[in-house]
Structure formats: C-alpha cells, structure tokens
C-alpha positions in Angstrom: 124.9 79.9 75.3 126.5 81.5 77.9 125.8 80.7 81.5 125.8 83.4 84.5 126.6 82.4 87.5 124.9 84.6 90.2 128.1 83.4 92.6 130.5 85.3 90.7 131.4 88.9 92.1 134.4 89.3 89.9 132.2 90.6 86.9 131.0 94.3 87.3 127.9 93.3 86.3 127.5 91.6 89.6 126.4 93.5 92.7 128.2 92.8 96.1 126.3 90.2 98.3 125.1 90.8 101.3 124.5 88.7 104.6 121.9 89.2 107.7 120.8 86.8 110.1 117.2 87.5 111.5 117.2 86.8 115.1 113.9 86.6 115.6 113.2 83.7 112.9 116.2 82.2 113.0 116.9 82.8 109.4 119.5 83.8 107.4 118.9 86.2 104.3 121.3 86.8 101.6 121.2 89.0 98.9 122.0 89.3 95.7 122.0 91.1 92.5 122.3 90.6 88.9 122.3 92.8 85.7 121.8 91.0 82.4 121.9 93.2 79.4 119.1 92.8 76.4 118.3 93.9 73.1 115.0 93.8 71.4 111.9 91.6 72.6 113.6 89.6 75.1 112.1 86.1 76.1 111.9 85.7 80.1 111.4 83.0 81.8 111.5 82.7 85.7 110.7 79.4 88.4 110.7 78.8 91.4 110.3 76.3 93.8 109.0 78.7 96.6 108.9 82.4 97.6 107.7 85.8 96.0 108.3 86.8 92.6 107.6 90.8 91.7 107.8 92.1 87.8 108.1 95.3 86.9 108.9 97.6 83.9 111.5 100.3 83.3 113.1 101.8 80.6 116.1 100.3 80.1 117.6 97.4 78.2 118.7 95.2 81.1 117.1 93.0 83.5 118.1 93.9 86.8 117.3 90.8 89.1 117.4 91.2 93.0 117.4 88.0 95.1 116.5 87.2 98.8 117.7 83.7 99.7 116.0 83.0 102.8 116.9 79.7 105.2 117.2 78.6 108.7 121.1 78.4 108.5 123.9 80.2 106.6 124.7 76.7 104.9 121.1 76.3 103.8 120.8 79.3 102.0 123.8 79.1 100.6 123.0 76.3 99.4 120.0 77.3 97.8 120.9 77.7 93.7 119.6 80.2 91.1 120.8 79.8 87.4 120.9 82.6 85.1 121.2 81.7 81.6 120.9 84.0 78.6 121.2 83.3 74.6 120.3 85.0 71.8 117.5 87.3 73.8 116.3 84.3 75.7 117.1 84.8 79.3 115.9 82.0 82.4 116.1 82.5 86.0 115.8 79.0 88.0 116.1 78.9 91.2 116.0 75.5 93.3 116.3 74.2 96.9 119.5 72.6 97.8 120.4 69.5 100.5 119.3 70.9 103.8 121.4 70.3 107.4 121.0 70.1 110.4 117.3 68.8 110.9 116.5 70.2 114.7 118.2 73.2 113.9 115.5 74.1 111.9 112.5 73.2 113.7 110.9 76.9 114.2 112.4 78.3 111.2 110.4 78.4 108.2 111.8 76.2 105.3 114.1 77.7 102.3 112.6 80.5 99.6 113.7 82.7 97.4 112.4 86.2 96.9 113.0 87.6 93.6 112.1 91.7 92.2 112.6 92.2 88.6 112.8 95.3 86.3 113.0 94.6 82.8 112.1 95.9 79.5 108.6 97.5 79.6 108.3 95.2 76.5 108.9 91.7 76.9 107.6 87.9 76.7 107.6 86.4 80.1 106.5 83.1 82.2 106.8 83.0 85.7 106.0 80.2 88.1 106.7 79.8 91.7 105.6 76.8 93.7 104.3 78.8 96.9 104.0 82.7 97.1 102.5 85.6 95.7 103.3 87.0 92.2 102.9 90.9 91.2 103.6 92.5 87.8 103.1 95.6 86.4 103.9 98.2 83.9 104.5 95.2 80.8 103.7 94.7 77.8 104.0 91.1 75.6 103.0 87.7 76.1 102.6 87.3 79.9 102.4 83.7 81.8 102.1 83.9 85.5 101.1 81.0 87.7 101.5 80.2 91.3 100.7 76.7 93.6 99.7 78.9 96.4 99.6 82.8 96.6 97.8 85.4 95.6 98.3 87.3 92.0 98.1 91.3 91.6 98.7 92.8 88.5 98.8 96.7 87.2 98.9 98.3 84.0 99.6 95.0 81.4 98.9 95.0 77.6 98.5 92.1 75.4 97.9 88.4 76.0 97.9 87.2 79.5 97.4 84.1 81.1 96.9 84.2 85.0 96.5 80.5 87.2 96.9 80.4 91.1 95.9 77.1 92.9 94.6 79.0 96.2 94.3 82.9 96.4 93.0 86.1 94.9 93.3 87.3 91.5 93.2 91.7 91.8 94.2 93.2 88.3 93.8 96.5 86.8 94.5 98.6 83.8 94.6 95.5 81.7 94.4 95.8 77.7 93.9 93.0 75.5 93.1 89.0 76.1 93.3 87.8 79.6 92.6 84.4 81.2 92.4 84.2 84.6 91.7 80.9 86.7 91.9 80.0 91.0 91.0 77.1 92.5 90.2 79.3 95.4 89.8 83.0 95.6 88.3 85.7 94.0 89.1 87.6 91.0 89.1 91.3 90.8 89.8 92.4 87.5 89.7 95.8 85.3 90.5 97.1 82.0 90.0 97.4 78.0 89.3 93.9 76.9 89.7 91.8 74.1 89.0 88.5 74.9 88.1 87.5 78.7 88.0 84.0 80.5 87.3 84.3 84.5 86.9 81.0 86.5 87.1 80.6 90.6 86.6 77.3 92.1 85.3 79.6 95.4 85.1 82.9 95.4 83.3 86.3 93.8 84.6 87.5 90.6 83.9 91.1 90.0 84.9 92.7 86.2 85.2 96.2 85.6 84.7 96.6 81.4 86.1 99.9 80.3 85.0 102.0 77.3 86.7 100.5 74.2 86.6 97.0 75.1 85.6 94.8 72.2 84.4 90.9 72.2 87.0 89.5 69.4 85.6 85.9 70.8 82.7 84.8 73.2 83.7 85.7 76.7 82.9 83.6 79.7 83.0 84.1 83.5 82.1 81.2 86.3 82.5 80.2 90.0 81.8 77.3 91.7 80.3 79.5 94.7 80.5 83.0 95.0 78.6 86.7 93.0 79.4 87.7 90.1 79.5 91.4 88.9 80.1 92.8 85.9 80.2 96.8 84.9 79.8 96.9 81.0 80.2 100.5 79.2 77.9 102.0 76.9 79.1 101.3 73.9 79.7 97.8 74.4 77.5 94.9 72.1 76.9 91.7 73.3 74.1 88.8 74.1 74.3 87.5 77.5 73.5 84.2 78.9 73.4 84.0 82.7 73.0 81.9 85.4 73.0 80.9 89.1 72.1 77.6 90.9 71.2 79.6 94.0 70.6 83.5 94.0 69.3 86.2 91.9 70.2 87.9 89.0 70.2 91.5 88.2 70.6 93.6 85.3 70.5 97.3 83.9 70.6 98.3 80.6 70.3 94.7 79.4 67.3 93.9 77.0 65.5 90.5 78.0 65.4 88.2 75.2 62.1 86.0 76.4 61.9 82.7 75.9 58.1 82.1 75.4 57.3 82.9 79.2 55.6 86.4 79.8 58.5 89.1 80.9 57.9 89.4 84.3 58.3 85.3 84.8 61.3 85.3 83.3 63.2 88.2 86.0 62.1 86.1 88.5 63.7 82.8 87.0 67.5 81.9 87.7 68.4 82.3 84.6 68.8 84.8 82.0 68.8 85.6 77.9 69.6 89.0 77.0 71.6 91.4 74.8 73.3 94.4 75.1 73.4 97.1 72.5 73.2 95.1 69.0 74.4 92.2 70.5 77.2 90.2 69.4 79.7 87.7 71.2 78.3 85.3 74.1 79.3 86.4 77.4 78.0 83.6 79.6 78.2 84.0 83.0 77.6 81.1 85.9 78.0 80.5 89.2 77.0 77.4 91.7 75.8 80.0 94.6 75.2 83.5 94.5 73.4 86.7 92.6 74.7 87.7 89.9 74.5 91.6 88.7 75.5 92.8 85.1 75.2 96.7 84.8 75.3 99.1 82.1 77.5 102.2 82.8 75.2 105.0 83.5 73.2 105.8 80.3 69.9 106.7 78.7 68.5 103.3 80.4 64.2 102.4 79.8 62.4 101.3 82.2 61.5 98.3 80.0 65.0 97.1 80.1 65.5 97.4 83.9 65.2 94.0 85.2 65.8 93.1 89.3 65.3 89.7 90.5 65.0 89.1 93.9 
C-alpha cells in the first residue's frame, strides 16, 4: 500500500496550496488539491468528521480531490489531517480534527471542517460519511453509500444500488435507476426515477416519489413517515397491490382498483386505510404515515370512474 500524503508538493500530482484568511469569520481556509490515478472499478471510500462533501462524475480515470480546510487559526487548520491512501483500486480519503489552540481565540469562529469536491470515474463503488454537513452526488454509477449526522442529501442522475441515511435534513433525488434506500430522522424525501427496488422512511416529514415509465417491483416496496403526506406518481404501465395507511388524514387515489374487504365500496374510501392494485398487481407497496393524507396517482390514462376513489 502506498500512502499519499496530501502535505507533499514535491510530487506533480500535487496542486500548489493555497492560504486566505476570512476577516469576517475569523477563519482561515486552506486549499488543497490531489490527483490519484485509477484503473477499472475503483473502490471509494471518503469520512469525515465535519463539513460538505460533493461527488461527481467525469470521464477520466483519476480522482481529482479538492479540499477546503476551514479553522479559526492558521495552526488549527493546519492541523486538521486528511489521509489519502490507495492500493490495488481501493482508494480512502479520511480526514480528521487535530489538537485545537488557543481557546478564546476562537470564541466567534465556527469550529474546524473540511470541505471536500470530488470528480471521479462516472463508474465507481463509493461510501461517504461526514459527521455534520450536506452531501451531493451526481452523474455515478456503482454501489453508492452516503450518510450524514446532520445535513441535507441531493443527488442527480445515479444508477444502481444506493443507500441514502441523514440523521436531520432533506433527502431531494432525481434521475435515479435501480434499488434505492432512503432513511431521515427528520426531513422530507423528494425522490424521482426508474426504480427497482424502493425503501423511503422520514421520522418527520413528507415524502413525495415520482415513478417513471419502466420502473419494475423486483421486491415489495415500502414508503413511511412518522408525520407528514405522502405522494406517489405511478406510470401506466406499472403492476402492483397497494396497502395504505394513515393514522390521521385521508387517502386518495386514481387509477387504483379498490380491493374491498367485505364493507360496501363507498365505506371503504371513506376509511383510513386502503387495499388496492394497480394494473395486474404484483409486489406490495405499503405505504404509512402517523399524520397526514396520503395520494397515490396513476399517470394520466384511460382512468373509470369506478376506480376513482377521494377520501376526504
């Protein structure tokens, strides 16, 4: 394994560093660049203990990895240490807080983070975590891991399998292909694509889902949130039974058929909960939510009346 240090400028791989102090906060920001050439698949992994972390592809085989260091003194942000490690196609970028000085120096200056952008190979397996901040990525295509304590997550054009956690903020995604999970303790989730497989969960917060043509259940699908609507936009051409509910709020469909459960048709709209299918039915999508409607429509089609259902 071979082990490169970010400090180095002797390497031309290595861009020149750069220092500015920001008068205003008190900070000082260095910055730094790195180019790590790859072959094939590469393997990225990327933490943090705080600050913004961007993905996105290009076509080239390199990761080029720009870095903000961010502190209240020139010593502390110095001080602040990213390792960049690579072997064999599997490449990690760690970056850590260092001893800080000078206690009432710092009081009005925000406390040490590291900003990192990333272009890398449009196709790639990657994991990134950061303890506080918001995470974008787009343009990829692999195995993609993205999780932050505190921040908000936006993603664009991603294929494959994707797992998305954030402890407090808002999911947005779009142009997604394939399996995605997607999980906040607080915020809501707005999400887009051709799906495969599909798990949506908000502690607080509305989840909306946008199911494009060509989106197949390979598994049941489930969407919930502790408070907060839920809307879902299937396409025509999509097959599936559904099995909804809300502890506080109505439910709404078009283009789904009520499956009755022994009560007469227009008692069961009116109840919180729903049975029904869509097309010839297939995989469960279950959707709940602790408080709030919920609406699952059928794009524009040759809709009947008899499988119109609004329930106040």
């Amino acid at each position: 394994m071979k082990k490169l240090a970010l400090s180095l400028v002797a390497t031309a791989a290595i861009a020149a560093s750069a220092c500015t102090v920001d008068i205003q906060a008190k900070d000082t920001v260095l910055h730094e660049q790195k180019r790590i050439p790859v072959t094939g698949v590469p393997n990225l992994t990327v933490r943090s203990f705080d600050g913004s972390i961007e993905i996105r592809g290009w076509d080239r085989n390199e990761i080029r990895v720009d870095l903000e260091r961010r502190a209240g003194s020139d010593a502390d942000a110095r001080n602040i240490r990213v390792d960049v490690t690579e072997s064999d196609g599997d490449v990690l970028i760690e970056a850590r807080p260092g001893q800080r000085h000078g206690f009432f120096e710092h009081i009005g200056s925000q406390s040490p983070r590291v900003r990192m952008v990333l272009a890398v190979p449009h196709r790639l397996n990657v994991v990134a975590r950061t303890g506080d901040g918001v995470i974008l990525a787009r343009d990829l295509n692999g195995r993609i891991e993205l999780s932050t304590g505190d921040g908000s997550v936006r993603l664009e054009n991603l294929q494959g399998r994707m797992t998305i956690r954030t402890g407090d903020g808002a999911v947005t995604a779009n142009e997604l292909q394939g399996s995605v999970t997607v999980s906040t303790g607080d915020g809501s989730v707005l999400l887009g694509g051709r799906l495969d497989e599909l798990e949506a969960r908000t502690g607080d917060g509305a989840i909306d889902v946008n199911v494009l043509p060509g989106s197949t259940m390979k598994g049941d699908w489930r969407i919930s949130t502790g408070d907060g609507g839920v809307k879902i936009l299937l396409p025509q051409d999509f097959d599936a039974d559904i099995d909804a509910t809300t502890g506080d709020g109505g439910i709404a469909t078009t283009g789904v058929a009520v499956v009755p459960k022994g009560f007469p048709q227009e008692r069961e709209r009116r109840r919180r909960e729903l049975r029904g299918r869509v097309g010839t039915g297939g995989g469960m999508l279950t959707v709940r939510t602790g408080d709030g409607p919920v609406d699952i429509h059928v794009a524009k089609s040759a809709v009947t009346e008899a499988e119109r259902s609004d329930t106040p």
